[in-house]
N, C-alpha and C positions, 0 to 999 in steps of 0.2 A: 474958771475950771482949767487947769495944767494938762497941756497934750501928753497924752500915752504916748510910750514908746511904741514903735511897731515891732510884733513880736518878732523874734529869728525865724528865719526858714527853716521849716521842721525838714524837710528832706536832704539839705543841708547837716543837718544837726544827727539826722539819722545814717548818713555816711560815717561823717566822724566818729558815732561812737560806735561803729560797725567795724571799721576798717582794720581798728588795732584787734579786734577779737577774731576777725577773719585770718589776719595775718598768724597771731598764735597759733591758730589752730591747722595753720597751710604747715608752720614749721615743725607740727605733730609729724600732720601727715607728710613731709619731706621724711623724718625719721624714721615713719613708718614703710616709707617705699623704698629709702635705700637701698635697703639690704635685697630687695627681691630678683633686680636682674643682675645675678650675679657680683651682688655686691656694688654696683653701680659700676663697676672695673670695664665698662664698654666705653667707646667712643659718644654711642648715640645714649645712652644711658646717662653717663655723666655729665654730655649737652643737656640733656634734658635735668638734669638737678641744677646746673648751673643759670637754665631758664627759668625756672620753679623760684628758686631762692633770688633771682635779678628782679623778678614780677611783685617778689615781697617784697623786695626796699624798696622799689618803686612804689609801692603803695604806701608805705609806711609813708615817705616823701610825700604823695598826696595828703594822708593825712595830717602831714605838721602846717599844710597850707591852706584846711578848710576847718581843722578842731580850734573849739575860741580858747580850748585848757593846753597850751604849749607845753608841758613837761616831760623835761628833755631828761635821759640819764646823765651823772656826769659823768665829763671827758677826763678829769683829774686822773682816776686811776688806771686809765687806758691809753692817756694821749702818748706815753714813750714808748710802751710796744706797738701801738698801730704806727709812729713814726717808723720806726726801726724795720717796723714788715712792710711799710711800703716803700722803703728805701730798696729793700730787698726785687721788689715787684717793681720799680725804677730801673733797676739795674737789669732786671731780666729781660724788662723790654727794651734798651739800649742793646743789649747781645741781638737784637733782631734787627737793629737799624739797620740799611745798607753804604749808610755815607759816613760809617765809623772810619778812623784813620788807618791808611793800609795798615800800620805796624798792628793793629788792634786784631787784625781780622786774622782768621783760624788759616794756618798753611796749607789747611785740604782743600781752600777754595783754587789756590795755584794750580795742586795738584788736576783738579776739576778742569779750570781754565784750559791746562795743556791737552787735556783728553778730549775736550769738546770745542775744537778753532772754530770762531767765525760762533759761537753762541755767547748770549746776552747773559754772564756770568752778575750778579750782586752778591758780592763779598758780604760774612755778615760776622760780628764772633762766633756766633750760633751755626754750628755746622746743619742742623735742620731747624730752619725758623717757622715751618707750620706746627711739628712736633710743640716748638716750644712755644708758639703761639698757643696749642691745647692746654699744657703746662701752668701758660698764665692765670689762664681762664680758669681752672683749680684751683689755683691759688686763691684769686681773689674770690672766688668760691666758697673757699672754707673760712676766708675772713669773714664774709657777709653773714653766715651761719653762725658765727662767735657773736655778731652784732646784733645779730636778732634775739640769740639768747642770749646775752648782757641787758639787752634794752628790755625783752621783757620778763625778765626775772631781777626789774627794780623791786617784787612784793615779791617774799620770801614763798605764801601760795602759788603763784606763779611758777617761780623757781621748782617749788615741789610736785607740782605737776609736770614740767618738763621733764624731774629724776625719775618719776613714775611710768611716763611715755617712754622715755629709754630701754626701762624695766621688764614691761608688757608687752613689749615689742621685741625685744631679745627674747623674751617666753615665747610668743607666739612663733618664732622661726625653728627655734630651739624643739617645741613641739611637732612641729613640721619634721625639724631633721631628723629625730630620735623616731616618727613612723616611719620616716624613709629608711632607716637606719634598720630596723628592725622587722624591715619587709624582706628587705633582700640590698640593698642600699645599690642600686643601679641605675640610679637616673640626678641628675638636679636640676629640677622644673622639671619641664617635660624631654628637659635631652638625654640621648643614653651618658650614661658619664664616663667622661675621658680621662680622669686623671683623683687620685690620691683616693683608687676603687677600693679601700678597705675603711677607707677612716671618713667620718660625717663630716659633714659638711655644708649643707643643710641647701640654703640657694646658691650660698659661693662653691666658688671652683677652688680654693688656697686652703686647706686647712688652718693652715698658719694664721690667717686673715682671720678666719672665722672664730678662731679661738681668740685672737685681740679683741675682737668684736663683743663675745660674750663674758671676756671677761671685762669689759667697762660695763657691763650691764649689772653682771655679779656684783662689784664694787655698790654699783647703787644703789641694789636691793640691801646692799651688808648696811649700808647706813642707814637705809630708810628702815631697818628691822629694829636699830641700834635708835633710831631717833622714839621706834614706837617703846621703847625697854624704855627710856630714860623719862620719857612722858608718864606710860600709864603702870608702873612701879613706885611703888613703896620701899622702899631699902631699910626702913628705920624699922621695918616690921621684923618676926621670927622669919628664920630661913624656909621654915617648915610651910608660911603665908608667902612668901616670896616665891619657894619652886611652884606655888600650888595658882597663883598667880600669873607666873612666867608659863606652865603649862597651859592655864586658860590664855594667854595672849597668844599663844602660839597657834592654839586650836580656835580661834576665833579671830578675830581683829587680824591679825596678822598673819592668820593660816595661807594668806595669796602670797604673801611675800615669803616664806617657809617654801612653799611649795615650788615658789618659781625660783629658790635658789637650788633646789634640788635640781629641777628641772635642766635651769642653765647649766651648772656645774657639772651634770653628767651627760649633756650634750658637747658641755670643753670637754672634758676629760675622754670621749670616744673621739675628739679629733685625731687623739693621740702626738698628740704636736707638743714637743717636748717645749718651746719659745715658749708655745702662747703659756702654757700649765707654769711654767717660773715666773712669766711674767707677770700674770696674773696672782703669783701668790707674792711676789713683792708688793702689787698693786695695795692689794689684802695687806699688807703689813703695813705699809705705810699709812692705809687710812687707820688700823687699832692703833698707832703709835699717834698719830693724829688727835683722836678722837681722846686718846687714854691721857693726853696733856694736854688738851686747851681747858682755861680755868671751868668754862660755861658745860663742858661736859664729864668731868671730874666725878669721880663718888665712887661707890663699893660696886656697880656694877660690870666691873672688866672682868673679874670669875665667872660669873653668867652668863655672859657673853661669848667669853671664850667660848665656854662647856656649848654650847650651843652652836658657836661653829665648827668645832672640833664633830661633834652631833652630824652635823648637817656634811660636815666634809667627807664623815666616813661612810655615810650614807650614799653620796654621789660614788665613790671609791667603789664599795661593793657593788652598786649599776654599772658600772662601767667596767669591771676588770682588772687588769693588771697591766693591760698592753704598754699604758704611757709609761705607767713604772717600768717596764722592761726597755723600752726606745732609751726611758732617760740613763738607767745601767749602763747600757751598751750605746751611748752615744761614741761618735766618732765622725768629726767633724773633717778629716782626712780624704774620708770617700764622699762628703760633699763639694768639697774642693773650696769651701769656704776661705781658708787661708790664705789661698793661693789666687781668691776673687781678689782681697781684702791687699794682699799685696802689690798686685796690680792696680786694682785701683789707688793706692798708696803713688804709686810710681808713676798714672796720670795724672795726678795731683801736681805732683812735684813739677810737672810738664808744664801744665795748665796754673799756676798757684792764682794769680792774681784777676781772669780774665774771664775764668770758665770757659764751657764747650757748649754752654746754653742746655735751659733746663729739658726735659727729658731726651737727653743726646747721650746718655751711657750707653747703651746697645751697640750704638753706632761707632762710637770713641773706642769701647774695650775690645771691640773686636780687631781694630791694631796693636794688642797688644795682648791677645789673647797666646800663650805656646799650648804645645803638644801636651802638657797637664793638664789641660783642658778641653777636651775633647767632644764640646759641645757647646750651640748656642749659649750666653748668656748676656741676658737684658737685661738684669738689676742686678745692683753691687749687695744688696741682701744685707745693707747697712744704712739706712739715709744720711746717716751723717756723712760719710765717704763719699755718695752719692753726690748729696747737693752739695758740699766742696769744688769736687770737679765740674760737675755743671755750672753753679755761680759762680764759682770761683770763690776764697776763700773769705776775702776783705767782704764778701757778699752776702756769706752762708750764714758768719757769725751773730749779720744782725737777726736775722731770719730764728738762729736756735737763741739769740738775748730775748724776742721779744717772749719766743715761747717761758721761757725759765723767769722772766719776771714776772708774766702774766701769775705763772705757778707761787711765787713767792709774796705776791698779792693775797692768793689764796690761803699761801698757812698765817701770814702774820695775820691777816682779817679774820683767822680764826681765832685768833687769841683776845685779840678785842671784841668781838662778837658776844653778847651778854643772852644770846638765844639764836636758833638757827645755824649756831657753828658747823653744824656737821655739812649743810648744804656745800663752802668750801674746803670741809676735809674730805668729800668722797670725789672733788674734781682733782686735791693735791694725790689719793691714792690713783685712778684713774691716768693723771701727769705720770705716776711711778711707774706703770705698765706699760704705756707709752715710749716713755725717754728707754728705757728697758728693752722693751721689745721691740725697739728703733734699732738698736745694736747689734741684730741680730737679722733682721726680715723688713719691710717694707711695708709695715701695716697703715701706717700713715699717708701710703699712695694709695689704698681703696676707698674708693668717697664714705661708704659704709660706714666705717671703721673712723674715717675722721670728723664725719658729721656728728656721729654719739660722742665722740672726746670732746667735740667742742661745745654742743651742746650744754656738755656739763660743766667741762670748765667757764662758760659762758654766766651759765647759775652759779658757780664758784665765786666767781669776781665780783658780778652783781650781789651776791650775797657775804663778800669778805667787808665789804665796806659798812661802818655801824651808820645806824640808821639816823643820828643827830650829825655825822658828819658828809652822809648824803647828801644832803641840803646846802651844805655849806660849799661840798665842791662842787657842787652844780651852777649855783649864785655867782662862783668865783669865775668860771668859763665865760 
């Protein structure tokens, strides 16, 4: 008689297959708490996202050490932008060193040296290296966020769960801000509200913010509405069976998804934030232009589709007003002093080109070089691009904006090849469009909020640009 193996350890075996479902479900809920204390735009807020999300890869790490099925994403289509970003986050913490070489180090520490004899000066490049210690911490923040949605939107389900959690979760804020909005709009959370007291806002304090925010959300309802058209339509049938068709999807199956685009779109559109409303209709263009040319989503249904956002646009429009229309009339970017940031920071560039000033150090920088056109504090250059230039320095910035733009370019070409599922990386390449967009302009990419749902989705993007016969292959090949 042949001895039995002895079975595995069931308690064993029941972490393992726990662990990856617990972590999923932690990075719902990270999505889902973002946005609540203000956008996560605090100190201890944003610590605490960055605990949250360190506690997941450390789990995950547990898991590849106790599950007997090792399947790993592949690295092939990620390995030159995670180089590139952590070349970036290489150099950021080098700007903190203190035993960089004097010619390295920023000339305000001289300055410091002579006002303070006889104190223990450490020269750094970084004129504030706790600042930019925070900074880091962000950073590899929102990387760990991208990796968790990459790894677990290797199954297209997955993936689709995560666009939905982004979705349901921008409704639910959105429905928050539009009571507050409509009570008397005096409070976010339970504080009186201090700033942008006519326009919603919902948890966050930035309109600007909150409208980037909702519209990456928008975007993912627009495809996941667009994914349920191309599923449960017939096109080959009479028009007559199609409207009648297209009305029952609307009013059933897909009446959450109708309803929470309403919902979002006239909670953007009362921020009256003239960025986030352009940005978000590029975002919007990009992904129909997307969707209307990869071969796998092809067919007669882009009239219907339209007619249906157009539907749904001018429904949000009439809730909402005219106000944004009127901001966007009469903008005049003169009395923001916008130009005049965008110049200055232009000219501490020029200062700084190679070295930076360490990252979140603009506050601190622009105010030597702030004049009498400007006549009040200002912390952010209201551009990131400009931003982190100066901060990293330039040699620095570029790998940081390559890795993002190839991530994205992963995205549309893996849409093309994609023989089902494509739309999952054309609503992270529209999403990238509001983003890179609405970077130009405002700073939405420094609200953790704001950056956890783009990555999130770009995250499902990239996991889902790669076809599913050459997953395997570059997985095998690492």
């Amino acid at each position: 008689m042949t001895a039995q193996a002895d079975p595995p350890p069931l308690r064993r075996l029941a972490i393992a297959d726990a662990l990856p479902s617990i972590c999923f479900w932690g990075l719902v809920a990270v999505a889902a708490w973002a946005p609540l204390p203000f956008g996560s735009a605090r100190p201890w807020a944003s610590g605490l996202l960055a605990l949250i999300v360190g506690l997941l890869v450390a789990a995950l790490a547990v898991n590849d050490l106790v599950a007997a099925d090792k399947d790993q994403p592949p690295l092939r289509p990620v390995i030159l932008p995670l180089f590139l970003f952590s070349l970036t986050i290489l150099w950021a913490l080098i700007q903190c060193f203190p035993w960089v070489p004097a010619s390295w180090q920023h000339p305000v520490w001289a300055e410091v040296a002579k006002r303070l004899p006889g104190q223990v000066i450490r020269p750094t490049i970084t004129v504030n290296a706790a600042a930019s210690h925070a900074a880091i911490l962000h950073l590899v923040t929102y990387g760990a966020i991208f990796w968790l949605s990459y790894r677990f939107s290797q199954k297209a389900a997955k993936a689709r769960s995560l666009m939905i959690a982004v979705a349901c979760v921008a409704v639910i804020y959105s429905v928050w801000g539009l009571a507050v909005y409509w009570t008397g709009n005096g409070s976010v959370l339970w504080f009186k509200k201090w700033a942008y007291i006519p326009d919603l806002t919902s948890t966050f304090v930035n309109r600007n913010s909150y409208a980037a925010y909702n519209g990456i959300a928008l975007i993912a309802m627009i495809g996941l509405f667009l994914e349920d058209i191309l599923k449960r339509l017939d096109f080959m049938q009479s028009r007559r069976t199609i409207m009648r068709s297209l009305t029952e999807l609307m009013t059933t199956h897909s009446a959450w998804i109708i309803g929470g685009i309403i919902i979002t779109a006239t909670a953007l559109l009362l921020t009256h934030s003239r960025g986030g409303a352009g940005a978000t209709g590029l975002g919007i263009l990009a992904l129909l232009l997307m969707a209307s040319s990869v071969p796998s989503l092809r067919g007669p249904w882009r009239a219907w589709f339209g007619l249906a956002i157009v539907i749904g646009g001018l429904a949000a429009l009439w809730l909402s007003g005219t106000v944004t229309l009127t901001r966007l009339a009469n903008t005049s970017w003169d009395v923001e002093g916008r130009p005049e940031i965008y110049e200055l920071t232009l000219q501490a560039i020029k200062n700084n080109p190679l070295l930076g000033t360490g990252l979140a150090t603009f506050s601190s920088i622009f105010e030597t070089y702030r004049t009498e056109d400007l006549p009040f504090f200002v912390n952010l250059a209201h551009n990131d691009y400009l931003e982190n230039m100066l901060e990293l320095g330039i040699p620095a910035a570029l790998p940081l904006f390559a890795a993002a733009f190839l991530l994205a370019v992963r995205c549309a070409s893996g849409a093309f090849e994609r023989r089902r599922d494509a739309i999952i990386p054309c609503v992270a390449v529209g999403a990238t469009a509001l983003i890179a967009s609405h970077s130009l302009i405002d700073f939405s990419m420094q609200i953790p909020a704001v950056a956890t749902s783009y990555l999130i989705l770009l995250g499902a993007g990239v996991a889902q640009a790669i076809p599913t016969q050459a997953r395997g292959a570059a997985r095998n090949s690492i």
